[in-house]
Short mmCIF file of the C-alpha atoms (twelve columns), coordinates in Angstrom:
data_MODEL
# 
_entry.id   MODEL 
# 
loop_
_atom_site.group_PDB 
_atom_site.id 
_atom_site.type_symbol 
_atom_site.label_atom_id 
_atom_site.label_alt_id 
_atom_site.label_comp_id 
_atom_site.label_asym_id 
_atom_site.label_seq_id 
_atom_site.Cartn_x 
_atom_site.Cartn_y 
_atom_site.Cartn_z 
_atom_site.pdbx_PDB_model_num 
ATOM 1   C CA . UNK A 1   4.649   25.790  -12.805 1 
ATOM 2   C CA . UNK A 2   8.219   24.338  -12.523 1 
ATOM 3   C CA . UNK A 3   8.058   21.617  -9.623  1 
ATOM 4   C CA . UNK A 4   10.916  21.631  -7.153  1 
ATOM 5   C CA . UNK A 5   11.251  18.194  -6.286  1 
ATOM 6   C CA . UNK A 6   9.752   15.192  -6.124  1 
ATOM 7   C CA . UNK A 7   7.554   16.206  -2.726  1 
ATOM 8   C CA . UNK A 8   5.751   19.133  -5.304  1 
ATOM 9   C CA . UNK A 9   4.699   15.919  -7.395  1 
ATOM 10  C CA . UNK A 10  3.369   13.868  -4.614  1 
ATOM 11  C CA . UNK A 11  1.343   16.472  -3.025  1 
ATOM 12  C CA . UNK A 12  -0.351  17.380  -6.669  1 
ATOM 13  C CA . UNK A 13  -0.605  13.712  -7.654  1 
ATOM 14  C CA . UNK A 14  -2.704  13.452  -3.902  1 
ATOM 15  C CA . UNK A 15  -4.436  16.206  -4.792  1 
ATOM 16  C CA . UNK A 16  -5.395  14.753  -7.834  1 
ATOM 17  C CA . UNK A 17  -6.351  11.586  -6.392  1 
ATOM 18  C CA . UNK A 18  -8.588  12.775  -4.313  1 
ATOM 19  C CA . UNK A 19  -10.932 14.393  -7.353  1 
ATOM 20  C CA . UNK A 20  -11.728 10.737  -8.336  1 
ATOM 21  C CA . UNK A 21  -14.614 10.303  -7.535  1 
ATOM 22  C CA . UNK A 22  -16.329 6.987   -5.263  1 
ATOM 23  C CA . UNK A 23  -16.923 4.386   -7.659  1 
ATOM 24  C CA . UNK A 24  -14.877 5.602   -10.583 1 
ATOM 25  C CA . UNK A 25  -11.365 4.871   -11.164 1 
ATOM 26  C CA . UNK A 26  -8.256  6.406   -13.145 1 
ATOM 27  C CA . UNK A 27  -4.873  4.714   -14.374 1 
ATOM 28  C CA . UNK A 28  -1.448  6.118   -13.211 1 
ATOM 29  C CA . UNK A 29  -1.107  7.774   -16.599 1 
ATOM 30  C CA . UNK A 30  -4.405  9.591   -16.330 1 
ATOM 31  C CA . UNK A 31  -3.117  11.242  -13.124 1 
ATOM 32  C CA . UNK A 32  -0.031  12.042  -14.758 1 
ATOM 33  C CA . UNK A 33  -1.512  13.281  -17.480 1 
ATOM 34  C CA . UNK A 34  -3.418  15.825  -15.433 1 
ATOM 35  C CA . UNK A 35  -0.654  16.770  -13.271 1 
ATOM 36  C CA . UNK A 36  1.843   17.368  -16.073 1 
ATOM 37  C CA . UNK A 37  5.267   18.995  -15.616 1 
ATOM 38  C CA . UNK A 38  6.763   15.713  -16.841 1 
ATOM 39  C CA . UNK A 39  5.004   13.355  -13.941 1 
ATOM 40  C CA . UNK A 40  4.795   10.089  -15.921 1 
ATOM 41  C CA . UNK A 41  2.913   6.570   -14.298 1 
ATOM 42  C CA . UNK A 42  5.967   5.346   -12.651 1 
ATOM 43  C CA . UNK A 43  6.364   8.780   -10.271 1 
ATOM 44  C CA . UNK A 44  2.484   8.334   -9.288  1 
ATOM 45  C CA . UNK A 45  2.934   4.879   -8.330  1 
ATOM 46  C CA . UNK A 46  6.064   6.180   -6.195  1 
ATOM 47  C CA . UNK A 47  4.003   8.787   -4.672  1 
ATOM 48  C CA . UNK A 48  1.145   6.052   -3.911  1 
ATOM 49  C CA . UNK A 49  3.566   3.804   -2.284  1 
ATOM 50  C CA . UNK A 50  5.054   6.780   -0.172  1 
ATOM 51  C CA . UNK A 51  1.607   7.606   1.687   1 
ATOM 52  C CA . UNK A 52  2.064   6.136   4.919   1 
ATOM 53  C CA . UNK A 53  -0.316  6.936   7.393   1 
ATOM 54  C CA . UNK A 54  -2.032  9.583   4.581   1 
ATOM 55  C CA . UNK A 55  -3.053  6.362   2.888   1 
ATOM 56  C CA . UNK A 56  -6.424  7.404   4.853   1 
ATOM 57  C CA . UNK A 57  -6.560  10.875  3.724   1 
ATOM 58  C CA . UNK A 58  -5.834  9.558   -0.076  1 
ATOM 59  C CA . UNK A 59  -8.238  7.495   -2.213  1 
ATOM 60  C CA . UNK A 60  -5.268  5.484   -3.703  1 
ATOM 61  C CA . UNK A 61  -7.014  2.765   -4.301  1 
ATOM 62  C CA . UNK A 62  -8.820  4.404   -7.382  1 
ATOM 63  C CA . UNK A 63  -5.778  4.704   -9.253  1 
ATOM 64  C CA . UNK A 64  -4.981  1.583   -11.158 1 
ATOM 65  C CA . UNK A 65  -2.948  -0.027  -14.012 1 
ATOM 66  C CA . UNK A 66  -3.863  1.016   -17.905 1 
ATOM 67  C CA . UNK A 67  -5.969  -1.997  -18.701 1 
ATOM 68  C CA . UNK A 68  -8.084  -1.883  -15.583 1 
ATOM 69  C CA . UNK A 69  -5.894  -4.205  -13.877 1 
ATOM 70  C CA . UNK A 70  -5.270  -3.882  -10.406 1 
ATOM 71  C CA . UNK A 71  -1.354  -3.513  -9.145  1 
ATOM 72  C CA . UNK A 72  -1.049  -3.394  -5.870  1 
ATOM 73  C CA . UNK A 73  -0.885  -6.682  -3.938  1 
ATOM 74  C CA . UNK A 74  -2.419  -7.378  -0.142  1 
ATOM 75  C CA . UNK A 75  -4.134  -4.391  0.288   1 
ATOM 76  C CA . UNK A 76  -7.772  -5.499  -0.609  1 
ATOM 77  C CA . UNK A 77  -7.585  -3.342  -3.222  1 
ATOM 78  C CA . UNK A 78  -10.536 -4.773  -4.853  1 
ATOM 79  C CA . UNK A 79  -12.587 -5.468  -1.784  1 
ATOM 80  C CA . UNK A 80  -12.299 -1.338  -1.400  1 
ATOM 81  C CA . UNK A 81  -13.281 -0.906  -4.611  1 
ATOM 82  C CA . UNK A 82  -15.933 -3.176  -5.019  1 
ATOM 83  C CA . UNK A 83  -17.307 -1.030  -1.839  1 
ATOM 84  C CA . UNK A 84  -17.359 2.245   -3.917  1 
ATOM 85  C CA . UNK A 85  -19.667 0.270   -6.563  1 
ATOM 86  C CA . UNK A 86  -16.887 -0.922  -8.721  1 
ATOM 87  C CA . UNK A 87  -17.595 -3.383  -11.129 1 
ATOM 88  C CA . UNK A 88  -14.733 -6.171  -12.095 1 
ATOM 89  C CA . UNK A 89  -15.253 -8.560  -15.206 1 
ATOM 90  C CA . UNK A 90  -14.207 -12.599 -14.484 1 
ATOM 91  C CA . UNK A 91  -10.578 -11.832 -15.214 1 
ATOM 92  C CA . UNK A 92  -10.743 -9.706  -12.239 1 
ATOM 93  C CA . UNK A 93  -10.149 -6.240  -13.960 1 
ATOM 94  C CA . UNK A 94  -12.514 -3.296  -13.676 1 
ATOM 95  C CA . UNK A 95  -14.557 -2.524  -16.521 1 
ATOM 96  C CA . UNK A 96  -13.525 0.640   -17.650 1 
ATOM 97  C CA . UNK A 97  -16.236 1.061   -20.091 1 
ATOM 98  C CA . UNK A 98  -18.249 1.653   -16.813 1 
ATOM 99  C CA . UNK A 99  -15.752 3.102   -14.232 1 
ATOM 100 C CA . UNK A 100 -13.725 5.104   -15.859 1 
ATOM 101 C CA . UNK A 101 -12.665 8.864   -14.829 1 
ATOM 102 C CA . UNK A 102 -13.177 11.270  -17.728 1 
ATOM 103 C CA . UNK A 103 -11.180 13.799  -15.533 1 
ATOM 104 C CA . UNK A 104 -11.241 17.014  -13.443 1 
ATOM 105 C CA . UNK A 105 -13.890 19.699  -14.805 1 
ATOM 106 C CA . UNK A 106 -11.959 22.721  -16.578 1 
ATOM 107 C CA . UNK A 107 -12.746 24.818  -14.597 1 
ATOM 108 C CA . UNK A 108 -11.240 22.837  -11.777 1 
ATOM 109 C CA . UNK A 109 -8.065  21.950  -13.554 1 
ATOM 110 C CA . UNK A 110 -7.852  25.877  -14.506 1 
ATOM 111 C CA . UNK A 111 -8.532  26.892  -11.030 1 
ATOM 112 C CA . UNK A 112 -5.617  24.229  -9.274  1 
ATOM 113 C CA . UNK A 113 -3.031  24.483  -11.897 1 
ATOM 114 C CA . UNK A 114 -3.516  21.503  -13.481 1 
ATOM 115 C CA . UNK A 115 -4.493  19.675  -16.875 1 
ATOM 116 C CA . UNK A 116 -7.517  18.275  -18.290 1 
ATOM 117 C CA . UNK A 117 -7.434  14.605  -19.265 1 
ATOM 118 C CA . UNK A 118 -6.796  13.992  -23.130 1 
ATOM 119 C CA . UNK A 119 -10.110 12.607  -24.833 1 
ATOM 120 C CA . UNK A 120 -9.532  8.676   -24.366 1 
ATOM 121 C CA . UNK A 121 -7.237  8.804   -21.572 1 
ATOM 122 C CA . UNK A 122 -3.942  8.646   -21.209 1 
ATOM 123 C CA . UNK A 123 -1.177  7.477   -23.555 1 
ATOM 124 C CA . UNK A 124 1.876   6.722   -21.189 1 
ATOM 125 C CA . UNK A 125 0.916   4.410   -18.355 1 
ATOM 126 C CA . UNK A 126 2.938   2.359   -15.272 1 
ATOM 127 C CA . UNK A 127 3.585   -0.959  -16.123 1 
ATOM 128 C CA . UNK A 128 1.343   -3.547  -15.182 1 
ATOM 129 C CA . UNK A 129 3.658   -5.172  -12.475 1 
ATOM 130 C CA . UNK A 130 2.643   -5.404  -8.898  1 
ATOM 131 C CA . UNK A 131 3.340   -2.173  -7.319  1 
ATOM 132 C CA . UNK A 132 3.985   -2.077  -3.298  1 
ATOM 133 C CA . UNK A 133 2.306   0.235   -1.255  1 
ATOM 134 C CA . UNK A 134 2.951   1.770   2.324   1 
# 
């Protein structure tokens, strides 16, 4: 499915989002990965910092940097996450061993259009700077 412009993305990438389930996370490249079409890290982490008052509606704070860093700054990021059951080692990062999303079912990603997550994870993440949100 071609994607018309960058509002198709966003509203897949929420969609996506919101499959992650409470006390699991995924990187920006894992969502991209499942949304496909050419959505890389960078346009996830635009579509994250576009949610306004949807910030509510979407579980953003699931989605994270590629080494279980977190990259957003002075949103208690953490504090939400550590509220889902998400466990951080003493550098602060979550430990992905434990928390992280193998992706949507197939039969979910078949149904909505979308891909399953490659074995592993994702090879093409955001950068770990600090990304701004709302």
């Amino acid at each position: 499915m071609p994607l018309n412009d960058e509002r198709d993305y966003y509203e897949r990438i929420y969609k996506v989002v919101n499959q992650i389930p409470k006390g699991m996370v995924a990187t920006y490249g894992d969502v991209a990965a499942i949304v496909g079409d050419g959505c890389d890290g960078r346009i996830v982490g635009h579509a994250l910092g576009a949610l306004g008052p949807r910030s509510v509606q979407v579980a953003w704070q699931r989605v994270i940097g590629r080494n279980g860093r977190i990259t957003t700054s002075g949103l208690h990021q953490p504090d939400k996450l550590t509220a889902e059951g998400v466990q951080f080692d003493e550098r602060g990062y979550v430990v992905m061993e434990r928390c992280h999303w193998a992706g949507p079912s197939a039969e979910w990603a078949q149904a909505h259009g979308f891909q399953q997550l490659p074995k592993g994870g994702a090879a093409e993440d955001a950068p770990d700077s600090q990304l701004s949100l709302f």
